[in-house]
N, C-alpha and C positions, 0 to 999 in steps of 0.2 A: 865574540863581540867584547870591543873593551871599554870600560869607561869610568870615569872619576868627578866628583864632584866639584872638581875644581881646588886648586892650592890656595893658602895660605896669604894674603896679601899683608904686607908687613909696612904700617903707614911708617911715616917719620919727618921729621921738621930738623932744618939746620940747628943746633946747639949754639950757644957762644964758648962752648969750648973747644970746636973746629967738628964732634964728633956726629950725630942724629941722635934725637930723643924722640919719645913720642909724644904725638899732639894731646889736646884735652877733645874728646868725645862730647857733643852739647843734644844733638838727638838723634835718629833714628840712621843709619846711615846709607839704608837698602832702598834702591829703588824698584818699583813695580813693573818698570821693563828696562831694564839695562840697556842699553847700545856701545859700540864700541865706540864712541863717541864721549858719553858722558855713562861711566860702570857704576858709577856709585853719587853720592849725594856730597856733592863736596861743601856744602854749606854743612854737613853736621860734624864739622872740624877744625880748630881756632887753635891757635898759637898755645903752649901750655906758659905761663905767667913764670919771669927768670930765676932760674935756681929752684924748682921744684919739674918733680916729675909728671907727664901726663897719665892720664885714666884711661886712654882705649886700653884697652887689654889686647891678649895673643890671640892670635887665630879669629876675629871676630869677622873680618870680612876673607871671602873666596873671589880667585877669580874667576873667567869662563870654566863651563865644564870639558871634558874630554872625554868624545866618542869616537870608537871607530868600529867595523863591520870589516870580517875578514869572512872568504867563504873556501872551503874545499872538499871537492867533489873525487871519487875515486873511483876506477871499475879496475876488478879483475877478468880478465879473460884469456881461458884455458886455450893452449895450442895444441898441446898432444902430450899424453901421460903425466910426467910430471914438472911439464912447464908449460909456464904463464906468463901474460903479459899484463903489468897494471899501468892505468893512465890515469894522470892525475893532473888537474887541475886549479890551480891556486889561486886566487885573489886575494890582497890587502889592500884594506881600507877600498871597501865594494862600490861605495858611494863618494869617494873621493872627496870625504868630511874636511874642514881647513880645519884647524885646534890654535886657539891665539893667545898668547902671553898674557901675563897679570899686566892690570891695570898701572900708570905712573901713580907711584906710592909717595911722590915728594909735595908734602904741604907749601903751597907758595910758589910751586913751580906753573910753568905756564897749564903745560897738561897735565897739571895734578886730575887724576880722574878718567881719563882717557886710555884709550888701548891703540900704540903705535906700531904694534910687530904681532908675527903669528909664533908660536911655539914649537914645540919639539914636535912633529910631523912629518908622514912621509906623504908620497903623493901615491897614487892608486898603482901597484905592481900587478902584474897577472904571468906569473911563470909555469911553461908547462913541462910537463916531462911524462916519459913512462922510462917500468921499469923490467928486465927481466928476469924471472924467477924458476927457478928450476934446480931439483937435487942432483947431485952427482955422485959419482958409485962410492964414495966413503961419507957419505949422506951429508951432507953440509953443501951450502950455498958458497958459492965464489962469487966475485966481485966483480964486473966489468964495466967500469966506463965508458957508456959508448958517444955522449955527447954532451952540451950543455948551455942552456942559456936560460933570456929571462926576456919577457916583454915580447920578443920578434921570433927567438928560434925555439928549438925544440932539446931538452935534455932527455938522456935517456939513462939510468943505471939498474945498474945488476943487484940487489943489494943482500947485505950476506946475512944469513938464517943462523940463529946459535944450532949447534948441535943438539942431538936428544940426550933426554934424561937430564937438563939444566936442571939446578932447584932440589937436588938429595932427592931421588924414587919420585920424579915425576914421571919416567918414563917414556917408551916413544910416543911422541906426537903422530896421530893419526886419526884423528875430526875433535872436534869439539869439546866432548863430551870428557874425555882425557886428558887436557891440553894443562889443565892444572892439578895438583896433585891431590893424590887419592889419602884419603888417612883414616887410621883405624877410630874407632868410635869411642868419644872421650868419657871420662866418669861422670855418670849423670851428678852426681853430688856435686862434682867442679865445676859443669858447667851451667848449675841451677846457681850457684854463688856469686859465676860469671855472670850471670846475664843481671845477677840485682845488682851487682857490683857497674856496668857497664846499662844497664837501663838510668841508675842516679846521676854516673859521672859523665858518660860520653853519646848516650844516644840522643840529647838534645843536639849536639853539634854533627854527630856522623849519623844520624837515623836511626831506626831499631832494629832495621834490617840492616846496617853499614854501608848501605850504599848512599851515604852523602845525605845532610840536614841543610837545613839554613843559612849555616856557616864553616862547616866543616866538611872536607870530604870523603869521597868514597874510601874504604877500607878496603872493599870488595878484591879488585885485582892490586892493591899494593904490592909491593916486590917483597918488603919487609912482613905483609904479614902472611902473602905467601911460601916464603923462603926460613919463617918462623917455625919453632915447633914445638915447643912450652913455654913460649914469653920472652926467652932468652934473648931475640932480636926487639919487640916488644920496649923491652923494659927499659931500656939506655933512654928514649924517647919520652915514655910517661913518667921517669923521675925528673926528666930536666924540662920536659915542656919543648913548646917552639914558638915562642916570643916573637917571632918576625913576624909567624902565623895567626898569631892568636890565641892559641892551644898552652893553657899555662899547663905548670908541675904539678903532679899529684903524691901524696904521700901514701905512696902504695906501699905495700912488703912485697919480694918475691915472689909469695905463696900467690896472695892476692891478681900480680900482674898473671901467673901462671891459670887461674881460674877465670879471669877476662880474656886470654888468647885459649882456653880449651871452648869458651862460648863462641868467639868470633870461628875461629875452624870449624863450627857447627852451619857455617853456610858456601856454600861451592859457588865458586867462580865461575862455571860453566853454565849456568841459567837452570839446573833441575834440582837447585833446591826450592821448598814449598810454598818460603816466605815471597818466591818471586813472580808468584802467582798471584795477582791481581783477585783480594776477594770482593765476594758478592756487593759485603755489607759489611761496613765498622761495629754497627750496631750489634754487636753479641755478649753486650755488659746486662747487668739487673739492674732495674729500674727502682726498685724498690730499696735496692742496696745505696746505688745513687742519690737516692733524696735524701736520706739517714746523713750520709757522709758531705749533701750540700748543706746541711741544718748543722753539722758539728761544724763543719771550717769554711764556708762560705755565707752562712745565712748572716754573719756580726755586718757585713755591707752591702751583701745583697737579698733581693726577692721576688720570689717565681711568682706575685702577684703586683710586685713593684717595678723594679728598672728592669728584668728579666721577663716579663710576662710578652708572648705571642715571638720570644727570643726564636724558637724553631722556625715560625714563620717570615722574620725575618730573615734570618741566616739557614736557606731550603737546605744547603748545603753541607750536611752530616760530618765533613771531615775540615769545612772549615770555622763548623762551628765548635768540632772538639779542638782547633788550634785557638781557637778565640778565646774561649775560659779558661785553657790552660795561659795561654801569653798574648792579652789584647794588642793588635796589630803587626802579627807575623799571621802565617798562612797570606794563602791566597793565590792566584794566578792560576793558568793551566786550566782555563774553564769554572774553575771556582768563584770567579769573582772576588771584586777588592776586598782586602782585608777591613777591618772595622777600626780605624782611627783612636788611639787612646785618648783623654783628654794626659793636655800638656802638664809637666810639673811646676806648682805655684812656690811661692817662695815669701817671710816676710823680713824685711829687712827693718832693724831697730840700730841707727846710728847713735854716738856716743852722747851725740846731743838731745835724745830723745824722738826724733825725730822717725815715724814708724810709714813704710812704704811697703805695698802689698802689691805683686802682680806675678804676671805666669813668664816664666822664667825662661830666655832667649840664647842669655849665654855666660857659664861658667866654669871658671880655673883656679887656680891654686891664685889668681892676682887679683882677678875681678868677676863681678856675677853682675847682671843687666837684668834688666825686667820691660813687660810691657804693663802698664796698671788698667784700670779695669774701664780708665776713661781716654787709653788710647795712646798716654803719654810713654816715654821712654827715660827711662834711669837707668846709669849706672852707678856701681860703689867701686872704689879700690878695697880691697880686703889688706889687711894690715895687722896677722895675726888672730887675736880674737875680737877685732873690730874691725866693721860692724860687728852688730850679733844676728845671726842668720839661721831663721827655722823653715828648712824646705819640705815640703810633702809631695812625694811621689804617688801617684795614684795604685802605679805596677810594682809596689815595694811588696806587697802580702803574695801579690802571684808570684815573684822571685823567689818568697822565702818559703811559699809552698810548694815549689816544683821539684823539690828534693827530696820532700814527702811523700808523693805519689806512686802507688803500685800500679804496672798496667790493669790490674782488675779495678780499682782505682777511678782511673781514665775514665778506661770503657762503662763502668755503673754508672760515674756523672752524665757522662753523654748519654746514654740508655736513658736517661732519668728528665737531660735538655730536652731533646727532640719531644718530649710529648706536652711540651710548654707552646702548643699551638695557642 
């Protein structure tokens, strides 16, 4: 399934120099139900006064979102020995979703505000095919073409198997349990260094187990870190980051990178290692260790008989309530239930004039920062170096700066110590 919030709508008003400037922003510009009709509020947008620049800022409004549903369905079935036949079925875009263009972004044009065209879209595809599979006496897959189409007919292909032992001593493929490589057992010392090293830096983004967080994915069958053997494939990636991804640089050493890939080969891609055993219960921290550690670095803004009290009965849910203390409003889903909402970050703005404006904060860049104030109205400021002067508060700034602090015994003791705040 694919989808996005929607792009960037970039307003603009003719210039007297032939070129677009942007307009001046007067209030709020979002409407409470869009149509493609009328996308936004065109009255909160007025000519910016000649020879000066307008105040909307970048990125402030989006246009429709973009969803689509793709689905595919596979069966193997055995013919005799060592071939098979797999059939596969494809759908895109299942629901034959339309996805439509940004709104007219030209102030003063007729349909400033309106949506006239759909966007980059396909229409619903269903291609089928099967394929045939089968080794051959120098054990390798051949190729065969046997057909092909899309929507009306039927494709069918051969498709070709790497030979065995790919991957340095993975060895022949023959079930499961094999399939990826076997390795000698690493120095507990490296991989005890590994796992602190890779529980601070990466297991919020790829999990604790690697098989995929929040925001990052699975490690588990990568190619790289299968094909890895003390870091040495590893390391190219965690000195430079991937920036397109998300996943910035880290200032590892060698050694280092080499003690995070002898923890990560501590878990087998075939399904029998231990961690991929579904336990009982979270719950196997001290309780009493717990409370000690919520009174040194939690108790300055929170309390188990204040904003935390009957917390466990709120949140029944043990593993979304240890995503919650550790980072208010991830977790959730997958029978958990919704995540718990942070409150928004507030902001106060003191312009050169003196002039001092307080509200919870909508939208901010390096040009401009907007607010809603506490009776509904809407401001924004141009930023213009160090004016205004601007004191934001974050509410999730102390969970940020403590989640690099945390031992998984740590974790587990807080949460041992929540859940009995019936």
């Amino acid at each position: 399934m694919g989808s996005d919030g929607g792009r960037a709508v970039r307003l603009g008003i003719r210039s007297n120099t032939g070129g677009t400037d942007r307009p001046n922003q007067v209030s709020d510009p979002t409407l409470d139900n869009p149509t493609i009709s009328a996308w936004l509020n065109t009255a909160a947008f007025v000519a910016q006064p000649i020879n000066t620049v307008g105040n909307t800022g970048s990125n402030t409004l989006h246009g429709p979102s973009f969803k689509r549903v793709d689905l595919s369905v596979f069966k193997n079935v055995g013919v005799s020995g060592a071939v098979r036949v797999q059939l596969r079925v494809e759908v895109f875009n299942l629901f034959n979703t339309p996805s439509f263009a940004n709104p007219n972004a030209a102030l003063g044009t007729a349909g400033f505000g309106s949506i006239t065209s759909t966007g980059n879209n396909i229409p619903r595809q269903m291609p089928f095919a099967a394929k045939l599979l089968f080794w051959s006496k120098v054990s390798r897959m051949r190729t065969f073409l046997l057909a092909g189409v899309a929507l009306a007919a039927l494709a069918a292909v051969v498709d070709a198997q790497p030979p065995p032992g790919r991957g340095g001593g993975r060895g022949q493929v023959t079930s499961p349990r094999n399939a990826y490589p076997d390795r000698p057992a690493g120095d507990p010392a490296a991989i005890e260094r590994g796992r602190a090293l890779y529980g601070v830096n990466c297991a919020f983004c790829h999990g604790a187990d690697t098989r995929g967080g929040d925001s990052g994915p699975s490690l588990l069958r990568s190619s790289v870190v299968l094909d890895d053997r003390n870091g040495e494939l590893m390391a190219p990636i965690v000195k430079s980051g991937r920036p397109d991804r998300g996943m910035p640089k880290f200032a590892f050493s060698d050694d280092q990178i080499a003690d995070v890939a002898a923890f990560i080969h501590t878990f087998r891609a075939a399904g029998y290692d231990e961690s991929r055993q579904k336990p009982p219960s979270i719950l196997v921290g001290d309780a009493k260790a717990g409370e000690a550690l919520f009174a040194a670095k939690c108790a300055s803004c929170h309390s188990a008989t204040g904003d935390l009290r009957g917390i466990a009965t709120k949140i029944a849910d043990e593993k979304l309530l240890q995503q919650t203390w550790l980072m208010p409003g991830s977790g959730g889903g997958r029978g958990a239930g919704a995540p718990v909402v942070p409150p928004a970050p507030t902001a106060v703005v003191t312009t050169a004039s003196g002039e001092r404006v307080e509200g919870r904060v909508t939208h901010l860049d390096d040009f401009t920062i907007a607010l809603v104030t506490a009776d509904g109205g809407y401001r924004s400021f141009r930023i213009d170096g160090a004016s205004p002067k601007i004191a934001i508060k974050d509410p999730l700034d102390a969970h940020r700066n403590l989640l690099r602090t945390y031992t998984d015994r740590d974790i587990h003791d807080v949460t041992a110590y929540l859940v009995t705040l019936k």
